[in-house]
C-alpha positions in Angstrom: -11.9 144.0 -119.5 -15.5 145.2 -118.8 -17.4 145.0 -115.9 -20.6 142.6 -116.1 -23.6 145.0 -115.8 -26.3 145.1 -112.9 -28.5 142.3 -112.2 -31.2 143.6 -114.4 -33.8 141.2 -112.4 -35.5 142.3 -109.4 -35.9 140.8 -106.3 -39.1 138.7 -107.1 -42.4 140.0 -104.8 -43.7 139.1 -101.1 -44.8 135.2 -101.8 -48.6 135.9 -103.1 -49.8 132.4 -101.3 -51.4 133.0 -97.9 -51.0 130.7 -95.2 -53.3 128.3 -95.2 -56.1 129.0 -92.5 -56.7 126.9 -89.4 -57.4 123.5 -90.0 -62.0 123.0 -90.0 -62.1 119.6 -88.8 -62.5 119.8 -85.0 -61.3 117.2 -83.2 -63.4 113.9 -83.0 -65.8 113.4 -80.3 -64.6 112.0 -76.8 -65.3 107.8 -76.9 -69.0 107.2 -76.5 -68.1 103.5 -75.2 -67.6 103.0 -71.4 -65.1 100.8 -70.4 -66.2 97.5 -69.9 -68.0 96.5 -66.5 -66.0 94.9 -63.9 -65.6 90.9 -64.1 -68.7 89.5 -62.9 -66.7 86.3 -61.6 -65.1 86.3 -59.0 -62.1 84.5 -57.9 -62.4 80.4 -57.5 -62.8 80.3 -53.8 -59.8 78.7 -51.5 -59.2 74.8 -51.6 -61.8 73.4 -49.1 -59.2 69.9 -49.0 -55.8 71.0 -50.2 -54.7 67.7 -52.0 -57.5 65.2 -51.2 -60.0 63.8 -54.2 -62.7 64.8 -54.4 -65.7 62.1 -56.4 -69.4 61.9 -57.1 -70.8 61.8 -54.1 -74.0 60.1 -56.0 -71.3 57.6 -56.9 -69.1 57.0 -53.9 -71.4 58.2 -51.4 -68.9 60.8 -50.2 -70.2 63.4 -47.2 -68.0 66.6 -47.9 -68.0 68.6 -44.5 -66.0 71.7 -44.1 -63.5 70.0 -46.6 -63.2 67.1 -44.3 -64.2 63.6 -46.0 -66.4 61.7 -44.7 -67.9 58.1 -46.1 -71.1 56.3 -45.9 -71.8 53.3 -44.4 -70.4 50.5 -45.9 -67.2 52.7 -46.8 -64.0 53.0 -45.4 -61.3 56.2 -45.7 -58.1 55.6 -46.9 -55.6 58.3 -46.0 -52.3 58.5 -47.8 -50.1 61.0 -46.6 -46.6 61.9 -48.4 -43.9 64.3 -47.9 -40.8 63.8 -50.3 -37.3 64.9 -50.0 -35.3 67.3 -52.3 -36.3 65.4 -55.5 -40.2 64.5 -55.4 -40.3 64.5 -59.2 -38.7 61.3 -58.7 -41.8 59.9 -56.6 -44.5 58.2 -57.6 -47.7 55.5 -56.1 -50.4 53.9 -57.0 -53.4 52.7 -55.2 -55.5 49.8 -57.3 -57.8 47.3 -56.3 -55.9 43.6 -56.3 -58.8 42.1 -57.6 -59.1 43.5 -60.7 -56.9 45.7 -61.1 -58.6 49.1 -61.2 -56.6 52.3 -60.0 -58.4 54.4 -57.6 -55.6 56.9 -57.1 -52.1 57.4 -58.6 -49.7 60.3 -59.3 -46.9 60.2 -61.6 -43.4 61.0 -61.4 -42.8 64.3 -62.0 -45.9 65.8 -60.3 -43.6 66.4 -56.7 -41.1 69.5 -56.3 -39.0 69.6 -53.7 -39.7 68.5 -50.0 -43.4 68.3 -51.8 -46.7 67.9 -49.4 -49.6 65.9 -50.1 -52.9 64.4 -48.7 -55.1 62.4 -50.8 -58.6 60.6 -48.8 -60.7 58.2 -50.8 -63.7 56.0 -49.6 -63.5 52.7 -50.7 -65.8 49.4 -50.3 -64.2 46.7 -48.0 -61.9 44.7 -50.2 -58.0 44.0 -50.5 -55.9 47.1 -52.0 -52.6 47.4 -53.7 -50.6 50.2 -52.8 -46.8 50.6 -54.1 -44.8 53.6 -54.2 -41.8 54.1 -56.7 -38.2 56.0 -57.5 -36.6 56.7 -60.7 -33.5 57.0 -58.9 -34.1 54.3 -56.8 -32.9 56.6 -53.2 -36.2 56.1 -52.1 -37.6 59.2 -50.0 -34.8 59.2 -47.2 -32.6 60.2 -45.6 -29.7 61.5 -48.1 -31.6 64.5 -49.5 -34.0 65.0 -47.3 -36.5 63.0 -44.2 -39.3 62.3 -46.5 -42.3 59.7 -45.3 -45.3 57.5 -46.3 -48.1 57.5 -44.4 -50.9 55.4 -45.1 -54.4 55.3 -42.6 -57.3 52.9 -42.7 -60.0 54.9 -40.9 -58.4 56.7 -38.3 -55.6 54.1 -37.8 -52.6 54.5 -39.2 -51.5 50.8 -40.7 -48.2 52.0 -42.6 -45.6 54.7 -41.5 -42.1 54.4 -43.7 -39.3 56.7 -44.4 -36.8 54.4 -46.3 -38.0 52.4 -49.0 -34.8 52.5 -51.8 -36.7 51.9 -55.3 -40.0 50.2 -55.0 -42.3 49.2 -51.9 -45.7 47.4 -52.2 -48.0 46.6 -49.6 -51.5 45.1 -49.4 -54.3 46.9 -47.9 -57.2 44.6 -46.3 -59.9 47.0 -46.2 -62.4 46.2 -43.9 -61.4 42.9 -42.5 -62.6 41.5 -39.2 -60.6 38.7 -38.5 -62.5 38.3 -35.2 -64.9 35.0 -36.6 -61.6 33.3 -37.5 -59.4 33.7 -34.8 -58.8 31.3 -32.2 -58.1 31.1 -28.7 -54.4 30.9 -29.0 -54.8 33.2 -31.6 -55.9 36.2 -29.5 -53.6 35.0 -26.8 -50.7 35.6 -29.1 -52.0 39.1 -30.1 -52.9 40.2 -26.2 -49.0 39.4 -25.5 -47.4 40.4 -28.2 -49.6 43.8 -28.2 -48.5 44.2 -24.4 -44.8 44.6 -25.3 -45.6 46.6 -28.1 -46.7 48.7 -26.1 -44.2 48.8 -23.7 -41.7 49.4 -26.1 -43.6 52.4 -27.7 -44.4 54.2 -24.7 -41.2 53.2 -23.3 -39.3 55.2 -26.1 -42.1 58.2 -26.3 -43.7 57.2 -29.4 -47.3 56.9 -30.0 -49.1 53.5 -29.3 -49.5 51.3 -32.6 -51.1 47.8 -31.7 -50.5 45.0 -34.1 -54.0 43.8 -36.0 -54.3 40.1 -36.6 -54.8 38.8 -39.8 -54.3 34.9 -41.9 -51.1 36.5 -43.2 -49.5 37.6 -39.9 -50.5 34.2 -38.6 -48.7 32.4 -41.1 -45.5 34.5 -41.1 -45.7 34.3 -37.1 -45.7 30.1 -37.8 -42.7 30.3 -40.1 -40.6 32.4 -38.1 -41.2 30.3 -35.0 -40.6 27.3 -36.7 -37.2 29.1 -38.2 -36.5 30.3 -34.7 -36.8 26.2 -33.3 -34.6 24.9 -35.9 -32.0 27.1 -35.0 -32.7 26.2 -31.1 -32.2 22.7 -31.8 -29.5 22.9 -33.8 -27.3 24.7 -31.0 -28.6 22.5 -28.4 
């Protein structure tokens, strides 16, 4: 057999195309827009009042002084002071006039965390008050998860201090009342003595002072229990 001849084509020239010269387009221009100014606004300043409300003063009259409240005349402060135990989602209160009914501060369940704070002050006119605080659960606020307490001020006394309260408690508030026209002699007799061991019994156990207030409703719960207390006198005699 023969041999297959010589490739009779040449190697094919240098490539004819040049590179293709530096690209023309410079690059674009540095950003003519400055950044943006800093915020103008500054942060909300710190809570004057941590939890207290805060109204129309044109409305309620309401003095705000170095976030302490203070009312006008012919107002009185109400003070509710809460600290809840491990579940304060289950807490909740409401403050309502009795007379008709409208709420003048609440918060629902589910507003507390755990071993929650708060401080709410209102001003009020002089009337009667509703105040009830509520459990879900029905454990009230103490002592099995936690020392929680309810603190509840007229002015700048304190007329309710509880820690155990199980599922609802309700109290009314008498804003304002002077039971000083209406009370008799024997009435403040009764309320100098009784106040005198109260005392003695407070200070006696190193706890602050809290004199009883007279009022139509203590008066009449004073008559039935001593009534309740003769019957059962006479009937061991």
């Amino acid at each position: 057999t023969k041999t297959t001849r010589r490739p009779t084509k040449r190697p094919t020239r240098r490539p004819t195309t040049r590179p293709t010269r530096r690209p023309t387009r410079r690059p674009s221009r540095r950003p003519t827009r400055r950044p943006t100014r800093r915020p103008t606004r500054g942060p909300t300043k710190k809570p004057t009042s941590p939890g207290v409300s805060k109204y129309d003063s044109t409305f309620y009259g309401i003095d705000w002084d170095a976030g302490s409240l203070t009312c006008s005349r012919n107002q009185h402060k109400i003070t509710i002071e809460i600290e809840t135990d491990q579940f304060g989602g289950d807490t909740a209160w409401v403050l309502k006039r009795k007379d008709n009914g409208a709420v003048v501060e609440s918060v629902r369940a589910g507003t507390y965390g755990l071993f929650a704070y708060d401080k709410v002050e209102t001003c009020v006119p002089p009337g009667r008050y509703d105040f009830a605080i509520t459990d879900v659960f029905g454990d009230g606020i103490c002592c099995a998860y936690g020392e929680g307490y309810v603190k509840v001020h007229i002015d700048a006394r304190e007329v309710m201090h509880v820690k155990s309260y199980g599922k609802v408690m309700s109290e009314v508030l008498n804003v304002g009342y002077d039971p000083t026209p209406v009370m008799t002699e024997r009435d403040h007799l009764y309320l100098d003595a009784h106040n005198t061991r109260r005392t003695a019994w407070y200070t006696g156990n190193g706890l602050e002072d809290a004199p009883l207030v007279w009022s139509p409703m203590l008066a009449e719960e004073s008559r039935r229990w001593a009534v309740k207390l003769m019957v059962n006198c006479s009937g061991a005699g």
